[in-house]
Legacy VTK file of the C-alpha trace (Angstrom):
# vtk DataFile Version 3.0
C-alpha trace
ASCII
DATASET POLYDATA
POINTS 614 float
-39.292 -17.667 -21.821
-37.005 -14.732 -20.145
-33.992 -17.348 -20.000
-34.730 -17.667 -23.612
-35.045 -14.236 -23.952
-31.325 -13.801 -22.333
-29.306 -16.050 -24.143
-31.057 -15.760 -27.798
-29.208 -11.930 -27.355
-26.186 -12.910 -26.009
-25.647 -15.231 -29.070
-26.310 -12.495 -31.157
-24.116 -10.193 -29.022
-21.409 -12.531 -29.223
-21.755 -12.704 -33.055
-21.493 -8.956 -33.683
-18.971 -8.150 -30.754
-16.726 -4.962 -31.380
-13.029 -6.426 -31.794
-11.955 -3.448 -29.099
-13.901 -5.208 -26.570
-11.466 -8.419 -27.089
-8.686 -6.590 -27.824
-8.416 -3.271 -26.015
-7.195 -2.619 -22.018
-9.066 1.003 -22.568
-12.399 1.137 -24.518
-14.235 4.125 -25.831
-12.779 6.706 -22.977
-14.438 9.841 -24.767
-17.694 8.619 -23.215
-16.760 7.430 -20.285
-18.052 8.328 -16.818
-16.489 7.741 -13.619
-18.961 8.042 -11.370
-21.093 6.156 -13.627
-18.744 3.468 -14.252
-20.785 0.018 -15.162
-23.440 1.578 -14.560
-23.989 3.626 -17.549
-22.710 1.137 -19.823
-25.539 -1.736 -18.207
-28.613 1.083 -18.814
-28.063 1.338 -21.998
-26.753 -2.510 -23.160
-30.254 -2.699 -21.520
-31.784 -0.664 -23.776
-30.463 -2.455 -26.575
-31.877 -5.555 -24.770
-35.293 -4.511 -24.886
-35.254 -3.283 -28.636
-33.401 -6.398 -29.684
-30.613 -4.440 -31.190
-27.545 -6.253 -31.016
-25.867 -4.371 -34.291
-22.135 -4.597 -33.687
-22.304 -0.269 -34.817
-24.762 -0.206 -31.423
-22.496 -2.100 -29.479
-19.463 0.308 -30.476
-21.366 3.057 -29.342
-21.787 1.913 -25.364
-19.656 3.849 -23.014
-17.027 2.317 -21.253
-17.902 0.290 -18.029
-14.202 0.812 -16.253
-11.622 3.524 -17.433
-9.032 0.174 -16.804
-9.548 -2.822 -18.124
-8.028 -4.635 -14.391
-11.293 -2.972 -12.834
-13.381 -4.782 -15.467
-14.519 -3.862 -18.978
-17.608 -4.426 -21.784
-17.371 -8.538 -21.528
-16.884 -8.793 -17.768
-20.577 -6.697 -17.414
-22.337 -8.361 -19.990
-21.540 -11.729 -18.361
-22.026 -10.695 -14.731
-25.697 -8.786 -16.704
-26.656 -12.344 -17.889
-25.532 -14.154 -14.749
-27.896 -11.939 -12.806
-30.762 -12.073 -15.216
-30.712 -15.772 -14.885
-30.536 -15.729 -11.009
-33.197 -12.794 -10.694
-30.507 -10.788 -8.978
-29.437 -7.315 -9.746
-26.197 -6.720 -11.905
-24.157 -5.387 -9.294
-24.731 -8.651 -7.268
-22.534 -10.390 -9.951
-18.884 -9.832 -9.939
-16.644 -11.918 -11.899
-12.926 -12.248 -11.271
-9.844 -14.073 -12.540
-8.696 -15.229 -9.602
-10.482 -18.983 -8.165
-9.324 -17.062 -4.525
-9.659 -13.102 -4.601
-13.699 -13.248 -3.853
-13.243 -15.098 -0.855
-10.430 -12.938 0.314
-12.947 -9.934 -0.132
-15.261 -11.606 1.876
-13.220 -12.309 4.874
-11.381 -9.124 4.624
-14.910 -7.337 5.004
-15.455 -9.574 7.944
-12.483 -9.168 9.761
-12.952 -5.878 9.919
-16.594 -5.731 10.845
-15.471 -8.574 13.521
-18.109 -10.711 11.889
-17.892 -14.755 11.176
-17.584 -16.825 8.578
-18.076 -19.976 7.750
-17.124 -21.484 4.408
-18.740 -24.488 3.372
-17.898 -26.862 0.243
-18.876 -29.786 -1.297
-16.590 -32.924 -2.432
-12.491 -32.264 -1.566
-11.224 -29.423 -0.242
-10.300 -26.624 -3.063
-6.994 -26.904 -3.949
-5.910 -23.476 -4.125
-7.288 -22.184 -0.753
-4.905 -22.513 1.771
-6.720 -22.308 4.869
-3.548 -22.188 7.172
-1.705 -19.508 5.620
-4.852 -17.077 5.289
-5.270 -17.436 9.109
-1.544 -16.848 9.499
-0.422 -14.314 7.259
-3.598 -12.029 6.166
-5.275 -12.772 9.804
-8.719 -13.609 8.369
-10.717 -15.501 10.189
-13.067 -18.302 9.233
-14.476 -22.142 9.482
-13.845 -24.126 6.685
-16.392 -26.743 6.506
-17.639 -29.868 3.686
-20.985 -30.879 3.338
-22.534 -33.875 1.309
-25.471 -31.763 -0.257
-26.191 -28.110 -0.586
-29.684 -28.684 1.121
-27.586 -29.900 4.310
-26.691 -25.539 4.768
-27.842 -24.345 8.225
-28.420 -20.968 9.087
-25.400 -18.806 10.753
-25.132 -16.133 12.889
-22.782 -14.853 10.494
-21.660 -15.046 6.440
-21.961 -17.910 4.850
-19.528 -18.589 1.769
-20.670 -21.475 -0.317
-17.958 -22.279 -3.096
-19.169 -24.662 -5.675
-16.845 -26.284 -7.946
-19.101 -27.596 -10.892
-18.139 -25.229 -13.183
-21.468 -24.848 -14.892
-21.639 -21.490 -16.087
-24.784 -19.153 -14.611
-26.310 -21.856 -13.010
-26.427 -21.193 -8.740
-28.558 -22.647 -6.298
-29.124 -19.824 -4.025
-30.824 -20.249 -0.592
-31.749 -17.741 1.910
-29.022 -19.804 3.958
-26.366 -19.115 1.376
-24.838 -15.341 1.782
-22.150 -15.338 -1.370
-22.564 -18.187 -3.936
-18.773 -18.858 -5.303
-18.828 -20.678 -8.732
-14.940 -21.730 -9.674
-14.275 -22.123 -13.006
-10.759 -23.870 -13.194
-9.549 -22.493 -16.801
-11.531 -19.396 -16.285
-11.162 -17.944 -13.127
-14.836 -17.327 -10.616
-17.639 -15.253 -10.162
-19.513 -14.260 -6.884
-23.317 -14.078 -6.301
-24.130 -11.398 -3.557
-27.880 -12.820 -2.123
-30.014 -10.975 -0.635
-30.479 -7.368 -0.027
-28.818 -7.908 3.438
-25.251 -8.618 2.159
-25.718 -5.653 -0.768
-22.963 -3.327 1.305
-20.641 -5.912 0.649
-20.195 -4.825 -3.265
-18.346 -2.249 -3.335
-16.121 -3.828 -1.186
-15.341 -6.755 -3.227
-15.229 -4.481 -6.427
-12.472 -3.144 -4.626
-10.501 -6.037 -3.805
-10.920 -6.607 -7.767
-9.963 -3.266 -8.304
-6.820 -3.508 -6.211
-5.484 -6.852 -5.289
-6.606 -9.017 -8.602
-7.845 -8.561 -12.151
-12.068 -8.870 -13.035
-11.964 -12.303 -15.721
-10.437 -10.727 -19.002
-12.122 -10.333 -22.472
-10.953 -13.384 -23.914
-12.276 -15.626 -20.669
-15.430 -13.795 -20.443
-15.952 -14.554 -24.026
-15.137 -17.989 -23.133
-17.717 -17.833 -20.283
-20.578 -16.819 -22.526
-19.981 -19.362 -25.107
-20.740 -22.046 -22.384
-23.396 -19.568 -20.982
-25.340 -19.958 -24.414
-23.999 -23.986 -24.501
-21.914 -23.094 -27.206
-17.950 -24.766 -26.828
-15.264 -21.728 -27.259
-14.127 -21.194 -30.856
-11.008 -23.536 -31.819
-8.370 -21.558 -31.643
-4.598 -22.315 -32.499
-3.821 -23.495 -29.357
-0.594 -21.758 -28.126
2.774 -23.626 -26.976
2.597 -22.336 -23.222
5.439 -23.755 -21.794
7.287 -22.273 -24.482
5.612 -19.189 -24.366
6.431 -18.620 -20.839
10.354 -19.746 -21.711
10.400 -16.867 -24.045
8.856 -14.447 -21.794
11.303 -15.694 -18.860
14.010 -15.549 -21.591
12.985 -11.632 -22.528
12.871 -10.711 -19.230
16.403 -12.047 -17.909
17.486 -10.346 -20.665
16.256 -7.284 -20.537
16.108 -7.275 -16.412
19.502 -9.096 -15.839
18.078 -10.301 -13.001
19.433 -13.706 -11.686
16.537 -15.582 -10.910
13.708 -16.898 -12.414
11.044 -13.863 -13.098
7.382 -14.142 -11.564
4.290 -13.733 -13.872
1.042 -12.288 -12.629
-1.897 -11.144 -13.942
-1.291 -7.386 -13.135
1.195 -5.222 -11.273
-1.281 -4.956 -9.052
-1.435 -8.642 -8.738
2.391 -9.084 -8.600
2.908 -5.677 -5.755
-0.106 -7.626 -3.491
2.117 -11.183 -4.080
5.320 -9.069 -2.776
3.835 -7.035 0.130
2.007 -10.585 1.387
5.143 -12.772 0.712
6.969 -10.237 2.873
4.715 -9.909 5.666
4.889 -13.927 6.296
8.679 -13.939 5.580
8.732 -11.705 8.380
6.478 -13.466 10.178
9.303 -16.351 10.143
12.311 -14.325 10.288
11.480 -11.715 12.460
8.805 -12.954 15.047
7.367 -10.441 17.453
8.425 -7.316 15.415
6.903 -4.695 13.419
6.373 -4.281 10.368
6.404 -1.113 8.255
5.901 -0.447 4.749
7.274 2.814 3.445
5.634 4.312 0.794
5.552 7.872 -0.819
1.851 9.238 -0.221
1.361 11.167 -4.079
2.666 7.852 -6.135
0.205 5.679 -7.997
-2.895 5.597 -6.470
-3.128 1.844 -6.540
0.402 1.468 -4.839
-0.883 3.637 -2.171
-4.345 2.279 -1.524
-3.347 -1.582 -1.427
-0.417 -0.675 0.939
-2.753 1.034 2.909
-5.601 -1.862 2.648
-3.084 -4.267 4.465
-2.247 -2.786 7.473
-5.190 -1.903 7.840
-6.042 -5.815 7.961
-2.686 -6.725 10.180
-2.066 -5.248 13.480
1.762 -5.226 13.423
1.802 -3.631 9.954
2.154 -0.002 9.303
2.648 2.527 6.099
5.082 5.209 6.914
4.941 8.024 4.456
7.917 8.754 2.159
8.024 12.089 0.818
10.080 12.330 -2.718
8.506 15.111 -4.866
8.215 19.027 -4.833
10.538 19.861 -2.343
11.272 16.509 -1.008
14.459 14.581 -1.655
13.809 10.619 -1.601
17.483 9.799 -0.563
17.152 12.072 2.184
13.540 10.869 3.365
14.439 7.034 3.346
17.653 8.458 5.768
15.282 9.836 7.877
12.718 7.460 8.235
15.201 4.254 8.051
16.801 5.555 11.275
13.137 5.743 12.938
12.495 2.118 12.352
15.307 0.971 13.401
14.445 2.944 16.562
11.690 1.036 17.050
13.477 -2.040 16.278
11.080 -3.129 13.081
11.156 -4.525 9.632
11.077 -2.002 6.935
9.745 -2.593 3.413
10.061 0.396 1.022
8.141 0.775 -1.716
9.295 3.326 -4.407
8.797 4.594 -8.297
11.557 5.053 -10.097
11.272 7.546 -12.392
8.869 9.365 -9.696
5.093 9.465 -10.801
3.774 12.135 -12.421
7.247 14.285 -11.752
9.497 11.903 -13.274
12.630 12.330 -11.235
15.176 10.307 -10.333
17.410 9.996 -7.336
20.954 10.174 -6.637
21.464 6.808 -7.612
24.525 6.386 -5.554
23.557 8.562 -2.256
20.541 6.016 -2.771
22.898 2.439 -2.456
24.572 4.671 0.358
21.379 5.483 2.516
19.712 1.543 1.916
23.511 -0.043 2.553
24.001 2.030 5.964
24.141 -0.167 8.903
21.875 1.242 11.756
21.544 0.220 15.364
18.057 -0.258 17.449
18.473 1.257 20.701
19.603 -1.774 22.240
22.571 -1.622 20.350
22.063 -4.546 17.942
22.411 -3.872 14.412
18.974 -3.184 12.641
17.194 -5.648 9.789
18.373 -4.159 6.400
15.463 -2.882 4.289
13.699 -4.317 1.235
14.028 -2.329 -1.607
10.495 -2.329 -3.747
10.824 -0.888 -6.756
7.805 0.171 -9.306
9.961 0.624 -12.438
7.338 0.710 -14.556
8.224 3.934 -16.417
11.638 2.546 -17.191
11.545 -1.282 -17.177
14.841 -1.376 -19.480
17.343 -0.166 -16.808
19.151 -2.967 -15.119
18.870 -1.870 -11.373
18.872 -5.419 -10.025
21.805 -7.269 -12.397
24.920 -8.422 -10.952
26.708 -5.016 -11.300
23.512 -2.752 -11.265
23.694 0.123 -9.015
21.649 -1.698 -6.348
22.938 -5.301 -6.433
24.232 -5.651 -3.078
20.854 -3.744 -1.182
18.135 -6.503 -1.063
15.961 -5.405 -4.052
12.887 -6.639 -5.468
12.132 -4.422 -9.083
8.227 -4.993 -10.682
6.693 -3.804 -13.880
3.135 -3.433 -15.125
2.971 -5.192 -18.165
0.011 -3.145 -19.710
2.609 -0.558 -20.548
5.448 -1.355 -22.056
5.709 -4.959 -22.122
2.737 -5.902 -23.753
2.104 -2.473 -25.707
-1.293 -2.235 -23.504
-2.213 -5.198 -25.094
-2.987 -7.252 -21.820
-2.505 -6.372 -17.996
-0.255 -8.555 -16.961
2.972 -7.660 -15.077
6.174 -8.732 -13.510
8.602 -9.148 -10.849
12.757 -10.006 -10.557
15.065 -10.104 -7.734
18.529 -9.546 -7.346
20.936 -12.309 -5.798
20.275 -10.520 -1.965
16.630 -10.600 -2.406
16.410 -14.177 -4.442
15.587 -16.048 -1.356
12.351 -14.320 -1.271
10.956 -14.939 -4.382
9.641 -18.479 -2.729
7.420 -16.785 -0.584
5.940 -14.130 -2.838
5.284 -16.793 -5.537
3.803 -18.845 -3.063
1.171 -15.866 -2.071
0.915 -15.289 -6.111
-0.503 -18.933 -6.595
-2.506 -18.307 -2.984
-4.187 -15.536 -4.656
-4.660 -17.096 -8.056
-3.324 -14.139 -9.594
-0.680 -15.829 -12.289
-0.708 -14.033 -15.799
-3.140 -16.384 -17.910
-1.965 -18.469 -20.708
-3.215 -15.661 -23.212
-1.408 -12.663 -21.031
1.495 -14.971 -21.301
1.007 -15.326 -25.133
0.860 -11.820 -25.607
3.903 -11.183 -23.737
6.016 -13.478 -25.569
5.163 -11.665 -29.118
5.838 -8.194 -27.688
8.868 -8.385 -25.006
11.689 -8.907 -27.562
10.401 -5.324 -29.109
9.845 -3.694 -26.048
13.559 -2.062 -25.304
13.633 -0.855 -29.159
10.265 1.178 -28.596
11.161 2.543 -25.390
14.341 4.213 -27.388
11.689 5.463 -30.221
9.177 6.681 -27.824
11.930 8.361 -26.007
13.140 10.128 -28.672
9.309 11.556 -29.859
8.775 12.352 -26.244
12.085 14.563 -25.994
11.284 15.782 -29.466
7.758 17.294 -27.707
9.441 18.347 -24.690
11.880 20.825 -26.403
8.799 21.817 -28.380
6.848 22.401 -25.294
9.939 24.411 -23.421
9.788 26.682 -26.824
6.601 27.002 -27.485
5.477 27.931 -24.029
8.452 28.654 -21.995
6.469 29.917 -19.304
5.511 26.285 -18.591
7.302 23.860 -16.004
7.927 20.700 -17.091
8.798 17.538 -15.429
11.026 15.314 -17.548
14.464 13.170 -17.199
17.874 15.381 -18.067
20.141 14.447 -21.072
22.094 13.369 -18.656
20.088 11.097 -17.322
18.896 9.767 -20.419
22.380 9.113 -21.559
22.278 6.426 -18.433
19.816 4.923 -19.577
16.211 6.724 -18.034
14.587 7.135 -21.285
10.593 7.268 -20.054
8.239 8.820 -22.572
6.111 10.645 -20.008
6.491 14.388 -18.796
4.019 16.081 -16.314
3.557 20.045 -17.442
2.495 22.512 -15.096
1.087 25.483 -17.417
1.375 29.006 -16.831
-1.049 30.380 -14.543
-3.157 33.603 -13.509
-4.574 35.013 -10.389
-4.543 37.005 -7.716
-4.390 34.543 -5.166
-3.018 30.958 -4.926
-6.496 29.831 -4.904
-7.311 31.528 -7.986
-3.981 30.681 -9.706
-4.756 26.858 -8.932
-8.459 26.943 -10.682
-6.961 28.539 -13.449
-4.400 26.139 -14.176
-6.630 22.843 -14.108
-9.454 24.806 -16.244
-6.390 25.466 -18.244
-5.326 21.214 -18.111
-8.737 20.614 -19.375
-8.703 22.800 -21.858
-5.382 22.011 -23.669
-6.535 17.968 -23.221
-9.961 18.426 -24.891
-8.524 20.057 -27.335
-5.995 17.590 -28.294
-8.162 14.898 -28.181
-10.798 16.708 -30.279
-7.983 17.735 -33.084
-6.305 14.153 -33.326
-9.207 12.006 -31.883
-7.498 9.175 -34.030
-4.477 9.720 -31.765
-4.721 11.382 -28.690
-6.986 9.928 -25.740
-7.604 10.870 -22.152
-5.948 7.506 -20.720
-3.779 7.125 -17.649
-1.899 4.472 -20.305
2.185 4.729 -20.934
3.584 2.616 -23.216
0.879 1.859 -26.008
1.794 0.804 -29.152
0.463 4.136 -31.359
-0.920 7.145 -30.214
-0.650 9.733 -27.290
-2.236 9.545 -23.869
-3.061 12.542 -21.464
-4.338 12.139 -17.618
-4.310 14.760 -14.572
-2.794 12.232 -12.072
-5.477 13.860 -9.373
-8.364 12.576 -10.940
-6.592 9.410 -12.625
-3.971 7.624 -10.719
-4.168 9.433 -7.640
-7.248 8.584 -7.440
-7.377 7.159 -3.601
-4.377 9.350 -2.434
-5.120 12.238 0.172
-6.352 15.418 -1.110
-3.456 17.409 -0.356
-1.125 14.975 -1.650
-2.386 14.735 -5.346
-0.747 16.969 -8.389
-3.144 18.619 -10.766
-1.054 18.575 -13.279
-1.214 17.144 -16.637
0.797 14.015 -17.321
1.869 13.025 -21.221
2.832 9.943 -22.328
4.291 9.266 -26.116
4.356 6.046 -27.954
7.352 5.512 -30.685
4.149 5.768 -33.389
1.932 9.015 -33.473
2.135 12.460 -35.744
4.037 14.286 -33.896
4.222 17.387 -36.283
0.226 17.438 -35.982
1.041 17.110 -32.321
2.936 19.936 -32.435
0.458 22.152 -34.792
-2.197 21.824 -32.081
-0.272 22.367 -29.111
1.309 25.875 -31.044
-2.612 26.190 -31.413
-3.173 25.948 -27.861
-0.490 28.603 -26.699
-2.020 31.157 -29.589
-5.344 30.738 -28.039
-4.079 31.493 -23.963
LINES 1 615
614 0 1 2 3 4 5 6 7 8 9 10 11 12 13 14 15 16 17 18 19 20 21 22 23 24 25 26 27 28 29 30 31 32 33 34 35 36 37 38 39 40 41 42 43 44 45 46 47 48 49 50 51 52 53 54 55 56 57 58 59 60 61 62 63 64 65 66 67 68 69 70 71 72 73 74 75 76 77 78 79 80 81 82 83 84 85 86 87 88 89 90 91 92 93 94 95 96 97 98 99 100 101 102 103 104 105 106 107 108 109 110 111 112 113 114 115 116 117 118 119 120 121 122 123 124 125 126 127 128 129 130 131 132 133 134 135 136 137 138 139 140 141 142 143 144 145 146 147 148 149 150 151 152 153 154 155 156 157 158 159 160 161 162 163 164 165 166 167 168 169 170 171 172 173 174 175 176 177 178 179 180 181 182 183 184 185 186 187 188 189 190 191 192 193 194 195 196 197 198 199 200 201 202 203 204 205 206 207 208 209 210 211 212 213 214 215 216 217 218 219 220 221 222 223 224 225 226 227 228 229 230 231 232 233 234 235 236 237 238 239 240 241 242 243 244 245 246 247 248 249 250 251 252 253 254 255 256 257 258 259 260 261 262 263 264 265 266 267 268 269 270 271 272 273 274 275 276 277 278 279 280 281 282 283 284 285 286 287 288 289 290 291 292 293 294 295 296 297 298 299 300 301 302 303 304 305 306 307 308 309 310 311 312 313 314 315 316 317 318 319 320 321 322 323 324 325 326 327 328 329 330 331 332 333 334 335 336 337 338 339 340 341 342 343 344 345 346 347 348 349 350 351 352 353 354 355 356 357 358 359 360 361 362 363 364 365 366 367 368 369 370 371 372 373 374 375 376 377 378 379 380 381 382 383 384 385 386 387 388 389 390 391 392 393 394 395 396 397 398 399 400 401 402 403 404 405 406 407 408 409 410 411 412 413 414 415 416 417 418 419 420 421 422 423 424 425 426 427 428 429 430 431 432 433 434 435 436 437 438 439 440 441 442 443 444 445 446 447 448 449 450 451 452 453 454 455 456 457 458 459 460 461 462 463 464 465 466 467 468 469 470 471 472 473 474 475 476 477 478 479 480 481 482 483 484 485 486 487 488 489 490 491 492 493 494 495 496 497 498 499 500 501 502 503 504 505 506 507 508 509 510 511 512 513 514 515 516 517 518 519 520 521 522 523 524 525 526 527 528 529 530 531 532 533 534 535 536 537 538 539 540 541 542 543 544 545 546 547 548 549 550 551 552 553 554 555 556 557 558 559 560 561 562 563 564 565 566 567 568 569 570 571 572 573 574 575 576 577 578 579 580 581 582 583 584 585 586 587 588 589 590 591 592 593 594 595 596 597 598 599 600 601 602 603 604 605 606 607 608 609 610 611 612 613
């Protein structure tokens, strides 16, 4: 009767779904809440359970689960909500992901560091996309891998016990107090995870946070997939897409726009894609460079994800470090990778730097060529030898249309590896996928990282890949119209208010081809003190945000998004992006980010409001 109960509404949700939950990577972010996140959004689709209201207008009206649609989003909850009703297990105990892989990674990452066993048992062959060896080797996780004939045949274990079925019916588990995390692997779909028992409940949040950082949760289309089956519905007939050819135009697009040499990598996020590079590194320095250590260099205020999953692996790997790299305020990133270059190769290690160029949320850029001297400079370890060269990581996400690793870009002859998150420009926020290129010096690389993207599972999906092929070939002509609305606002901005500090690219700079559309501002402040001068400036972010989403509601959102196809996005990095990076290292400031289609004369009218008002 209450599995009747369940799917009679999810039919009915599925007929009235809102198209944003299919379409959007942000959903309803005016009523969203953080600290409520999924949470919120399950009360009340419960609520709407109970009255048997499944009125697409009701639907619309739920607050967001995530703020990003990579942490999860409306679909991804209501199928992990029916999952759980049909288990008798609470909500949170269901976590769906796209990845076949990533929830048994956050399982043995958990375990590894609690120094706790595992054993992971299957039944039939061996999955196909697990490979045992290099898990041991590379990520150090340890574990038994074991097959058995029949569920039933599960003995108890003085540790965690994995169970990964492979039937591919959708909601159905057979949980036994012998069984810690139920895996069900959905090959076109991706997997969810069944947490069991009240026991294994403080492993959540940790696998939400492998999700969050090293993977995607299943995307709105699959989830929508997932319930269709749930319900014993087949998915809609839709044109099916050309996917080899989709992924030659997106390959084509991106040589093109890139000039990279070799073939690009797809994966399902720039998350996805940074996690394939830092693990392809680590083993290819497990190969190359046996015995030594390895450091990862990374600026402590850039994107929060960056930061955090940087941070997550050495924190897994005993001969892997982050060294901070200090680049804004005061700092000068040429000087800083000087600095702490000639301290690894004191210590004789292999260093990995990971960088944004433009900076986030200050938006400089280095001396380009004091930059290809500093990574080029040979340096000897106190023995005398000459030191390993560096890998140059670089996050060009803000400006994915400069060529940095062609043939004759400015760093073509320093080993360079240059990634993009697609949910910006590349797909006009339309999906989440992102990408990575090499240059000839770093091409030999590429084997391993792809080989730790398929590990993971974390390819782009056939849709992502879809998507990207209709909105590449456009992407370079609205990063030059976006460009030109953001400088428009700028020199508003400077006029308007020239009290106000703001962080943007030069003309100069522009006229090389750095054409972001995102400035940070620093408004004027008050106070006696520096205390008081700081509370009065992020009361004073708020207030100009609010405001500008509350005049143009229809256009202006609080979103950490860059790139969208319409519209204008605000964020304070500190509570947004920075969101794992140390206290003292975040910038309350607010960051703006134009799209080549918005009203920016109405733009312009409330922000002249704005400076009337203060």
């Amino acid at each position: 009767m209450k599995e009747n109960k369940v799917l009679n509404y999810i039919e009915e949700v599925l007929d009235n779904v809102p198209n944003d939950w299919l379409r959007l990577t942000t959903h309803r972010l005016d009523i969203y809440n953080e600290a409520l996140a999924k949470t919120q959004f399950l009360e009340q689709f419960e609520g709407l359970f109970n009255e048997n209201n499944a009125a697409t207008s009701s639907l619309s009206e739920l607050p967001t689960a995530f703020d990003y649609i990579r942490l999860g989003h409306p679909l991804s909850c209501v199928l992990e909500w029916a999952v759980s009703k049909l288990n008798d297990l609470k909500s949170d105990n269901v976590i769906s992901f796209s990845s076949k892989t990533a929830p048994v990674l956050a399982v043995l990452r958990k375990n590894l560091l609690a120094n706790k066993d595992t054993q992971i048992i299957y039944a039939g062959e061996v999955p196909e996309y697990f490979d045992a060896e290099t898990v041991k080797r590379v990520y150090g996780y340890k574990f038994d891998l074991k097959q058995v004939k029949d569920i039933a045949n599960i003995a108890a274990f003085d540790g965690s016990t994995v169970f990964i079925s492979q039937q591919g019916e959708i909601g159905k588990a057979a949980l036994s107090p012998d069984i810690d995390f139920f895996i069900s692997v959905y090959a076109d779909l991706g997997s969810m995870i069944l947490v069991n028992g009240e026991k294994n409940e403080n492993y959540i949040s940790e696998i939400q946070h492998v999700r969050r950082r090293e993977t995607i949760a299943m995307t709105p289309a699959d989830c929508f997939s997932a319930l269709q089956r749930l319900i014993g519905k087949a998915s809609p007939a839709d044109k099916k897409s050309d996917v080899e050819a989709d992924k030659a135009s997106v390959l084509a697009s991106i040589k093109a726009i890139t000039g990279a040499p070799a073939k690009a990598l797809i994966g399902s996020s720039g998350l996805s894609i940074q996690y394939a590079i830092m693990m392809g590194l680590v083993h290819d320095a497990l190969d190359r460079h046996k015995g030594k250590a390895i450091k990862f260099i990374v600026p402590p205020n850039c994107y929060g994800g960056t930061n955090d999953q940087a941070r997550r692996v050495a924190a897994c790997i005993d001969h892997v470090e982050v060294l901070d790299l200090l680049v804004d305020r005061d700092n000068n990133m040429v000087q800083s990778i000087d600095s702490v270059l000639d301290k690894v190769a004191k210590e004789d290690a292999v260093p990995y730097i990971i960088a944004e160029i433009p900076t986030n949320p200050r938006v400089e850029v280095p001396d380009l060529k004091k930059l290809r001297e500093v990574l080029s400079k040979k340096r000897k370890t106190p023995s005398g030898e000459v030191a390993i060269d560096p890998v140059f990581i670089l996050d060009q996400t803000f400006c994915p249309n400069v060529q940095f690793v062609s043939e004759d870009g400015i760093l073509s002859k320093i080993r360079t590896i240059s990634y993009v998150s697609g949910s910006k420009f590349p797909s006009g926020g339309k999906c989440t996928a992102g990408y990575s290129v090499a240059n000839k010096e770093a091409e030999a690389l590429l084997e391993k990282i792809e080989k730790h993207l398929r590990l993971c599972d974390n390819e782009a999906t056939d849709l992502q890949v879809k998507i990207l092929a209709e909105q590449l070939p456009s992407m370079n002509q609205r990063i030059e119209e976006a460009y030109k609305n953001t400088r428009e606002f700028v020199n508003f901005i400077k006029e308007a208010l020239p009290a106000a500090k703001i962080n943007f690219v030069s003309e100069e700079l522009a006229k090389e081809g750095f054409t972001p559309s995102v400035f940070s501002l620093d408004l004027p402040t008050k106070g006696n003190t520096d205390e008081e001068k700081e509370t009065y400036k992020r009361a004073l972010n708020n207030e100009l945000i609010n405001m500008m989403i509350k005049e143009i509601p229809n256009e202006s959102k609080y979103c950490v998004s860059y790139g969208q196809l319409k519209g204008c996005y605000w964020t304070i990095p500190a509570t947004s992006t920075q969101g794992t990076t140390k206290e003292g290292d975040k910038d309350y400031i607010a960051r703006v980010a134009l799209s080549p289609d918005l009203d920016l004369e109405r733009h312009k009218e409330v922000f002249l409001d704005f400076v009337r008002k203060i």
